[in-house]
Backbone as JSON Lines, residues from 0, in Angstrom:
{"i":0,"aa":"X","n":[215.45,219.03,129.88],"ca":[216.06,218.02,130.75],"c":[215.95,218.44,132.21]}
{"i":1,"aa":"X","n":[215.96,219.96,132.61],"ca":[216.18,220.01,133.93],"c":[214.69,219.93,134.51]}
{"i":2,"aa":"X","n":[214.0,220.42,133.84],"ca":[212.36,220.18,133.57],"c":[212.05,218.75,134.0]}
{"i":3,"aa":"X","n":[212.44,217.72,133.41],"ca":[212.03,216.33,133.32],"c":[212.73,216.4,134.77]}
{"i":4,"aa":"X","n":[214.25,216.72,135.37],"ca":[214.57,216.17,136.47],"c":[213.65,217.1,137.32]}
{"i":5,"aa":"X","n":[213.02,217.95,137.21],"ca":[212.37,218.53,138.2],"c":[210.95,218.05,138.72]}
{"i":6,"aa":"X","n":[210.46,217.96,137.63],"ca":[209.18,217.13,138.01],"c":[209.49,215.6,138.07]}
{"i":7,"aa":"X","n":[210.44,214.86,138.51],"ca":[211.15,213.63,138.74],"c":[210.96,213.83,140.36]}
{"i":8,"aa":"X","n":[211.64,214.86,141.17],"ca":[212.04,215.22,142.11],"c":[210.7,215.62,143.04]}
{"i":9,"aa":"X","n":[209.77,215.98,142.48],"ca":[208.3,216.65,142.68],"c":[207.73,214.8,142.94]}
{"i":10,"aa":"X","n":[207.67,214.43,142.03],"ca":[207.09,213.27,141.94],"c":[207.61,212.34,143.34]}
{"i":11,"aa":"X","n":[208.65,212.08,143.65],"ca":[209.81,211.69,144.22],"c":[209.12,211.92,145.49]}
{"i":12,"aa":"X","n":[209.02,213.59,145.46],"ca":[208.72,214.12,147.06],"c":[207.81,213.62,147.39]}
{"i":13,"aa":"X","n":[206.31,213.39,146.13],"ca":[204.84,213.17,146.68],"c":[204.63,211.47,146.71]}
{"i":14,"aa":"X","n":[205.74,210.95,146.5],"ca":[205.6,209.6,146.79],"c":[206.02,209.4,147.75]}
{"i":15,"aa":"X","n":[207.53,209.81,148.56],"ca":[207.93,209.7,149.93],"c":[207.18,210.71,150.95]}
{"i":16,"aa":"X","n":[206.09,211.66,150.91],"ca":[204.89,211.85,151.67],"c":[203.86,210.93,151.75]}
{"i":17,"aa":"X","n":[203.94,210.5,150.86],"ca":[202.58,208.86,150.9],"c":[203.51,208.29,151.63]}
{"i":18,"aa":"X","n":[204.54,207.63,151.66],"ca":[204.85,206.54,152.03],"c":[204.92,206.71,153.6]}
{"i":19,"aa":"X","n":[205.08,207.78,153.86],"ca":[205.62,208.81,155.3],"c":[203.87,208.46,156.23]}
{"i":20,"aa":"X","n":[202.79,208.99,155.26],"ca":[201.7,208.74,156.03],"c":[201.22,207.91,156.0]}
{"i":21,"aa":"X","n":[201.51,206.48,155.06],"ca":[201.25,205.19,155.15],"c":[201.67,204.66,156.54]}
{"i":22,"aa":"X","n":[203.04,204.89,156.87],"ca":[204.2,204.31,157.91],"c":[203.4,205.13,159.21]}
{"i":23,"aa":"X","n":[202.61,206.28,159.02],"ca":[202.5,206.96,160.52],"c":[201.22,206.21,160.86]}
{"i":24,"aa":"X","n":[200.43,205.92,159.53],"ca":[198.65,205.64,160.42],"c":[198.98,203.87,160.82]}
{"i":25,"aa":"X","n":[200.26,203.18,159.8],"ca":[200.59,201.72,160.26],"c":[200.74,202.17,161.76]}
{"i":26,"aa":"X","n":[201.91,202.8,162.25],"ca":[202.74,203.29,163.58],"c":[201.36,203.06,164.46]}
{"i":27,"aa":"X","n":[200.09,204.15,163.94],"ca":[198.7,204.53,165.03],"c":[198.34,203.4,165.21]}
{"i":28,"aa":"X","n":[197.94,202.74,163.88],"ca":[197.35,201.35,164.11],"c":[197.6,200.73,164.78]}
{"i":29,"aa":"X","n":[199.19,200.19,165.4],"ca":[199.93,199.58,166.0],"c":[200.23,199.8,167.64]}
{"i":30,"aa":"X","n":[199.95,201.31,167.57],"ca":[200.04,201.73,169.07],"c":[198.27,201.31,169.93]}
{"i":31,"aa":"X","n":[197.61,201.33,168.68],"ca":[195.85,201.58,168.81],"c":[195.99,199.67,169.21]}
{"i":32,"aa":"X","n":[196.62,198.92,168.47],"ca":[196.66,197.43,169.06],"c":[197.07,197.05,170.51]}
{"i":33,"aa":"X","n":[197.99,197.57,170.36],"ca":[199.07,197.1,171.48],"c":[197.8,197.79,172.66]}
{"i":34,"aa":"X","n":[197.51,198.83,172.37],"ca":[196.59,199.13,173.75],"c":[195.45,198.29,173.88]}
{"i":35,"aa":"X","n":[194.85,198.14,172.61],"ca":[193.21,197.07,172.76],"c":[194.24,195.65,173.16]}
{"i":36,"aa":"X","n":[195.52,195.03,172.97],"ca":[195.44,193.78,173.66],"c":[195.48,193.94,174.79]}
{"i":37,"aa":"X","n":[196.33,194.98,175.45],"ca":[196.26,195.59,177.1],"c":[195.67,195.43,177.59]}
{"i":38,"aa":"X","n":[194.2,195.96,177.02],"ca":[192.7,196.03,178.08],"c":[192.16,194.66,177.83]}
{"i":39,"aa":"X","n":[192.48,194.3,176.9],"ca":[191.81,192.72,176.73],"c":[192.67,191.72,177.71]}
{"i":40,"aa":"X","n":[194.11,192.09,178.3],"ca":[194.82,191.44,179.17],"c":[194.03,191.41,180.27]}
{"i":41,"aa":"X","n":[193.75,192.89,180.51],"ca":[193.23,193.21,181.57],"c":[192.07,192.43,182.26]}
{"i":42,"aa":"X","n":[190.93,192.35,181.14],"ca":[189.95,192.08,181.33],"c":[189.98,190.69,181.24]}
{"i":43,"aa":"X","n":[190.86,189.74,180.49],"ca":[191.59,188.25,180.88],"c":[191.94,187.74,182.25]}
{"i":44,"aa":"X","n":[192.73,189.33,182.93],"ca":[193.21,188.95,184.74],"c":[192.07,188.95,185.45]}
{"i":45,"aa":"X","n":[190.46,190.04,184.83],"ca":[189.63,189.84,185.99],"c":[188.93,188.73,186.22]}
{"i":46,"aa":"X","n":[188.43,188.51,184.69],"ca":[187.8,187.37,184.62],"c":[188.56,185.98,185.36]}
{"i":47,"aa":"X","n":[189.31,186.27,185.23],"ca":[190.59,184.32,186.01],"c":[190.17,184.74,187.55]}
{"i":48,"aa":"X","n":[190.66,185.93,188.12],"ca":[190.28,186.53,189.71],"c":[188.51,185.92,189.53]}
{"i":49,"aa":"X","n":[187.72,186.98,188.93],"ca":[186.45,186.14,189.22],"c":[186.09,184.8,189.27]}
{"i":50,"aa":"X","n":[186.54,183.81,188.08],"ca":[186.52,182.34,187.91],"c":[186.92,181.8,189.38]}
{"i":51,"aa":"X","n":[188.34,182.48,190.0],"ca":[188.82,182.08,191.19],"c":[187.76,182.02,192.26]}
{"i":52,"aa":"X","n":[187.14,183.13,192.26],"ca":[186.62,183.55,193.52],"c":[184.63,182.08,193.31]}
{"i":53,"aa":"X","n":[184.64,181.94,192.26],"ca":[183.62,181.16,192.12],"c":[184.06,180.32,192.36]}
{"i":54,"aa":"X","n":[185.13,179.54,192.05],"ca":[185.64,177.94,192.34],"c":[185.41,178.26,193.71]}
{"i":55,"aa":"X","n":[186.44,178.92,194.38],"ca":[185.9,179.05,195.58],"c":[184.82,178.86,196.37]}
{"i":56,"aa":"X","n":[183.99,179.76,195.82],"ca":[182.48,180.25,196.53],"c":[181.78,178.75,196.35]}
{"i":57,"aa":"X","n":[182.18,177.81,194.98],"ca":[181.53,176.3,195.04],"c":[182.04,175.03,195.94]}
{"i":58,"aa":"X","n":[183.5,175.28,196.09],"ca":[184.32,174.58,197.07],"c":[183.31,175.33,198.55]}
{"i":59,"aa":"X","n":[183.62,176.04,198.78],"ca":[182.52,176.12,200.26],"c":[181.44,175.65,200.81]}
{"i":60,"aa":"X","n":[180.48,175.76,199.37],"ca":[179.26,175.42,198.96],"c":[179.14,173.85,199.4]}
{"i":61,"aa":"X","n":[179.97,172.91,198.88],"ca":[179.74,171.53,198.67],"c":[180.12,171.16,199.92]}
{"i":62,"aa":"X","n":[181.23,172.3,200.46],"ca":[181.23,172.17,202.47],"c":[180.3,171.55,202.99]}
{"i":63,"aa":"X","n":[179.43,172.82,202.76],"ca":[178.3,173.01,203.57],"c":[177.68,172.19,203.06]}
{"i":64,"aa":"X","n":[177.11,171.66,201.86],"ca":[176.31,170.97,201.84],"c":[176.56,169.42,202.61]}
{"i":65,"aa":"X","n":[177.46,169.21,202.35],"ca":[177.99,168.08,203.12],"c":[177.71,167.9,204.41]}
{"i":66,"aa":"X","n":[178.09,168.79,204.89],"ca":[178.06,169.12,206.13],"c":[176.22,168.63,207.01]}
{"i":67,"aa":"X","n":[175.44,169.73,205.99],"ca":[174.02,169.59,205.58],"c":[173.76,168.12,206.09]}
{"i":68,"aa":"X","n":[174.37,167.67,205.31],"ca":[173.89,165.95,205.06],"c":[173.85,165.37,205.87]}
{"i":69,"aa":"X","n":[175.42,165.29,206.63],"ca":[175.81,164.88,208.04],"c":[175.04,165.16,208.62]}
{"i":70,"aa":"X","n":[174.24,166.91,209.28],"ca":[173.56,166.73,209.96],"c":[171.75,165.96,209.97]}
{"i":71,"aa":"X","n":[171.54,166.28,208.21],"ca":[170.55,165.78,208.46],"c":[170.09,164.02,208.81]}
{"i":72,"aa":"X","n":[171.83,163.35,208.61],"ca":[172.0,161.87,208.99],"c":[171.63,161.4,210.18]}
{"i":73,"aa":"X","n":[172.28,162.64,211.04],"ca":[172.66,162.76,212.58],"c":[170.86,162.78,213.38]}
{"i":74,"aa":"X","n":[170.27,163.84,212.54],"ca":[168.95,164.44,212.92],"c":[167.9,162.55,212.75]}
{"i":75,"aa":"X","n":[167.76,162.29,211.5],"ca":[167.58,161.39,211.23],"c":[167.79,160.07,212.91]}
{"i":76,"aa":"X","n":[169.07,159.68,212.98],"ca":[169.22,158.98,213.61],"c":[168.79,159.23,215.3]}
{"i":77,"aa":"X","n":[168.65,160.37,215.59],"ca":[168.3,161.05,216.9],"c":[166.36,160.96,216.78]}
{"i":78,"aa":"X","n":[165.84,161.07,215.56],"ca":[164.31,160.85,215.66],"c":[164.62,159.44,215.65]}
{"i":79,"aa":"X","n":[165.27,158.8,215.47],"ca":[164.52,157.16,215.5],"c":[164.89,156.84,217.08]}
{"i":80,"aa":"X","n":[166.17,157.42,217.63],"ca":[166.23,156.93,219.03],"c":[165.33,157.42,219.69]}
{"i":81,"aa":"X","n":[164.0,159.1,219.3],"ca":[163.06,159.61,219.73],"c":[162.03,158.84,220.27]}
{"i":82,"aa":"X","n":[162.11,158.19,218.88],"ca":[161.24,157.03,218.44],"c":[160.95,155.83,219.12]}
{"i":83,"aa":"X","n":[161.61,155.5,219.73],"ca":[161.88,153.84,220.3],"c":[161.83,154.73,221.71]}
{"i":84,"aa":"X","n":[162.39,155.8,222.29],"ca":[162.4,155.97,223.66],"c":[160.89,156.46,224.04]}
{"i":85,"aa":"X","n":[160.28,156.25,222.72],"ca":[158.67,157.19,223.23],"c":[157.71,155.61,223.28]}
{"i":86,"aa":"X","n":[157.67,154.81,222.66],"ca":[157.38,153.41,222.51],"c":[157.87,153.0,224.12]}
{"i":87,"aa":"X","n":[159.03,152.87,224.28],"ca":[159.19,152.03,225.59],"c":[158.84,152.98,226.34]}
{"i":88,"aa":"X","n":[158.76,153.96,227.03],"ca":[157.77,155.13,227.87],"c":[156.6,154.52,227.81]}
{"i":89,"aa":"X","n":[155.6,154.81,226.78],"ca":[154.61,153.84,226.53],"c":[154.27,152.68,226.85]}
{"i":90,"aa":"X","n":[155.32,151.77,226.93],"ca":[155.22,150.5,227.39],"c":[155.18,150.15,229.17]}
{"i":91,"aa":"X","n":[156.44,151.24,229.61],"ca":[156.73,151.3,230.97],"c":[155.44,151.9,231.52]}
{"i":92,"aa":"X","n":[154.46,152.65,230.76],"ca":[152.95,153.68,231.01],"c":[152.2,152.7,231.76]}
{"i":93,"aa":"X","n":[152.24,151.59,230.29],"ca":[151.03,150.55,230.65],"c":[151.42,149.61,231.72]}
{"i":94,"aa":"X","n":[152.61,148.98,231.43],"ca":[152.72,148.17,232.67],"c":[152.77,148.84,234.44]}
{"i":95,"aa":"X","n":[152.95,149.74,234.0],"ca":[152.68,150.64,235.66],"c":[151.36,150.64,236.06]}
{"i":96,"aa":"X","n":[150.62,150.83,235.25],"ca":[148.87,151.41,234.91],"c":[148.78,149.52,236.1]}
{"i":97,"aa":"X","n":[148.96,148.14,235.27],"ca":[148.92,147.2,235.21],"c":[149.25,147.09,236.89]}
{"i":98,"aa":"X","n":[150.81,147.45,236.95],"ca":[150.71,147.06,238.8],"c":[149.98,148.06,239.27]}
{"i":99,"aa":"X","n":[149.6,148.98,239.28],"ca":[148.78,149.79,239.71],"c":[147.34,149.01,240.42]}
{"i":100,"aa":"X","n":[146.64,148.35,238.94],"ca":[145.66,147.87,239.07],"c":[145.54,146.3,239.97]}
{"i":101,"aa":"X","n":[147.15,145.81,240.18],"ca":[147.71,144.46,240.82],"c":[147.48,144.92,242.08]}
{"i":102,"aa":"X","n":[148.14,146.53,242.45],"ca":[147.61,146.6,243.77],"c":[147.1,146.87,244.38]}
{"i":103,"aa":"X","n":[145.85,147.37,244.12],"ca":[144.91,147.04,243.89],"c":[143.69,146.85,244.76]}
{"i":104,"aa":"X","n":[143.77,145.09,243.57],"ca":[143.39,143.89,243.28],"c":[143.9,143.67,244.94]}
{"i":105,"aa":"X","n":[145.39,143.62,245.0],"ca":[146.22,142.6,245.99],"c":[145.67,142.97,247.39]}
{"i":106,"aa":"X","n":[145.28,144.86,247.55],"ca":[144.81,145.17,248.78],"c":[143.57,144.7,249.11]}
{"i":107,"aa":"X","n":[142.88,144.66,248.22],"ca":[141.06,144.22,248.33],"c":[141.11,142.61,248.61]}
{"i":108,"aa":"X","n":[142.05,141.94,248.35],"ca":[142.26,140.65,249.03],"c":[142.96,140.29,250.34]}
{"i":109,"aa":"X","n":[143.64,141.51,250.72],"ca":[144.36,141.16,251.92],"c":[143.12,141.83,253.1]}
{"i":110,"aa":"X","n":[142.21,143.13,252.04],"ca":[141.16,143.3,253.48],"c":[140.0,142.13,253.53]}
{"i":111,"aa":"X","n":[139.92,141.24,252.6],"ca":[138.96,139.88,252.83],"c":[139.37,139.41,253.59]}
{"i":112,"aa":"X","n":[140.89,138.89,253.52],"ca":[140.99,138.33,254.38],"c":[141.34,138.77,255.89]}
């Protein structure tokens, strides 16, 4: 009988050592989580900071492009007034050329007469 309670007690011990290193590698496992969600937090805050800094960097972007536009509207509208002021130059060319040739004409008639 004391036999049977002894190896009862043996048995007893080597089951509450299992259970002891079941509970410690759960414990590791658990400390080993809690740290991999940490760095995965971590690496959650950079990525949102980076996402930030791109919204950003595209909000600027569409600034400028805008901006772009405007001027190339502006540019646009400054060649066509180029445009028309080089035509009437041209025009004011010839008709000068024209009295030019009126007077000419007008002096070679005033020495006839």
């Amino acid at each position: 009988y004391g036999q049977l309670q002894l190896e009862q007690i043996q048995q007893y011990k080597i089951e509450t050592e299992k259970q002891q290193q079941i509970q410690q590698q759960i414990h590791q496992q658990q400390l080993l989580l809690k740290e991999q969600l940490q760095q995965y937090n971590v690496q959650i805050e950079k990525q949102q900071q980076l996402q930030q800094q791109v919204n950003q960097q595209q909000h600027q972007l569409q600034l400028q492009l805008e901006q772009l536009q405007q001027y190339k509207i502006e540019f646009e509208k400054q060649q066509q007034l180029q445009q028309q002021v080089n035509q009437q130059q041209h025009q004011l060319q010839l008709q000068l050329e024209q009295l030019q040739q009126y007077k000419i004409e007008f002096e070679k008639q005033q020495q006839l007469q």
